[in-house]
C-alpha positions as MATLAB code, in Angstrom:
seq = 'XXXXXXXXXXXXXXXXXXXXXXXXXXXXXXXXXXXXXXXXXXXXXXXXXXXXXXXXXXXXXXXXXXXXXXXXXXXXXXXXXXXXXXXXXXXXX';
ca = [
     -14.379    7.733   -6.328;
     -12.212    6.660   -9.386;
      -9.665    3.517   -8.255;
      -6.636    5.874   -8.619;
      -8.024    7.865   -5.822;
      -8.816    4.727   -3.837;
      -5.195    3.403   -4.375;
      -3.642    6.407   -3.356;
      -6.172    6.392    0.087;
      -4.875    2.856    0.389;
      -0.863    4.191   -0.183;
      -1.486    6.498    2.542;
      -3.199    3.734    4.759;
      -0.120    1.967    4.542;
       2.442    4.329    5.621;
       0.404    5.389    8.489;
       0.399    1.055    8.974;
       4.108    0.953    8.638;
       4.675    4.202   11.083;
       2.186    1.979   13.949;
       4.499   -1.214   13.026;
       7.942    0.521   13.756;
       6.177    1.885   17.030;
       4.596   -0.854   18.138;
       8.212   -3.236   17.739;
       9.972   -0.085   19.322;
       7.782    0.134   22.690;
       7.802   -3.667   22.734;
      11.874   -3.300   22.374;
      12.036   -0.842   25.241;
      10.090   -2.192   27.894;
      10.297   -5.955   27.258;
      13.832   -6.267   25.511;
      14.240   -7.276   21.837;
      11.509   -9.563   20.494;
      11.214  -11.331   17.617;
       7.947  -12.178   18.338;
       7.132   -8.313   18.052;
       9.257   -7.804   15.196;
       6.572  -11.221   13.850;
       3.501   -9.931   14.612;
       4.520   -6.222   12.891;
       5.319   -8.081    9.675;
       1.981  -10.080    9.509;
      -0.228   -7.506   10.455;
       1.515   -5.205    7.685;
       0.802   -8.481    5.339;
      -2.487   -8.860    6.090;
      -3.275   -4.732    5.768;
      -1.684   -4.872    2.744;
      -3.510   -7.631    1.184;
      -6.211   -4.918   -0.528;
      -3.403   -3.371   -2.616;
      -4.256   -6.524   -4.810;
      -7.339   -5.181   -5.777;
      -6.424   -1.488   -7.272;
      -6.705   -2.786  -10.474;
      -7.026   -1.218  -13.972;
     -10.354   -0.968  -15.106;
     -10.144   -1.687  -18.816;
      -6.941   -3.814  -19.082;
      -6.760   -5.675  -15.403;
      -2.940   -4.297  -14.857;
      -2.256   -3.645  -10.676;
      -1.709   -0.011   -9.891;
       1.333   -0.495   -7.929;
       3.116   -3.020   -9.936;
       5.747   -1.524  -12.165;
       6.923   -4.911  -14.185;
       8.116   -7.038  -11.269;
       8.567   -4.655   -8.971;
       5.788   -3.377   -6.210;
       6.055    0.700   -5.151;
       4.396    2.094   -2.757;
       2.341    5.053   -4.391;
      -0.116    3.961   -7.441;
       0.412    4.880  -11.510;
      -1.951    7.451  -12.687;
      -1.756    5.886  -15.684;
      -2.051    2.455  -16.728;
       1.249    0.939  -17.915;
      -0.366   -1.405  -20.316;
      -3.318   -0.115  -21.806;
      -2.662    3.523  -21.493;
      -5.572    4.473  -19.474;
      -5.945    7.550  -17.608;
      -6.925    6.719  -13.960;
      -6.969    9.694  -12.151;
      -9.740   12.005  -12.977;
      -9.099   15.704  -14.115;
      -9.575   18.374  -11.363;
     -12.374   21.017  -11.607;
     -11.523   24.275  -11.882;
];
């Protein structure tokens, strides 16, 4: 599996992440009252899943899949936005 198709696995790992966070906060929020301890705990755990994006890297030039100059989105580039590289491998037909 090429790292664009491991990026994007990780892209969709994350929004399934983010949908568990906002559930988890909201049934803390409706049976226990507001918490910010909740609200905490949803933050670092989304932190701490997200700590692999990190490693989507380019393979030829090093450049992160999900950075786009300073800015971090959430779905990878297919192609490098340094070197040029193509990352995601052409579908058989």
């Amino acid at each position: 599996m090429n790292v664009y198709e491991r990026a994007r696995r990780h892209a969709w790992f994350m929004a399934g992440a983010l949908l568990l966070a906002i559930l988890f906060v909201l049934t803390i929020d409706r049976f226990f009252g507001h918490s910010t301890i909740a609200f905490g705990i949803a933050i670092v755990g989304l932190v701490i899943a997200n700590s692999r994006m990190l490693g989507f890297n380019c393979p030829r030039c090093g450049k992160n899949l999900f950075f786009r100059g300073l800015l971090v989105v959430p779905w990878p580039n297919r192609k490098c936005g340094r070197c040029g590289a193509q990352l995601e491998q052409p579908k058989d037909r």
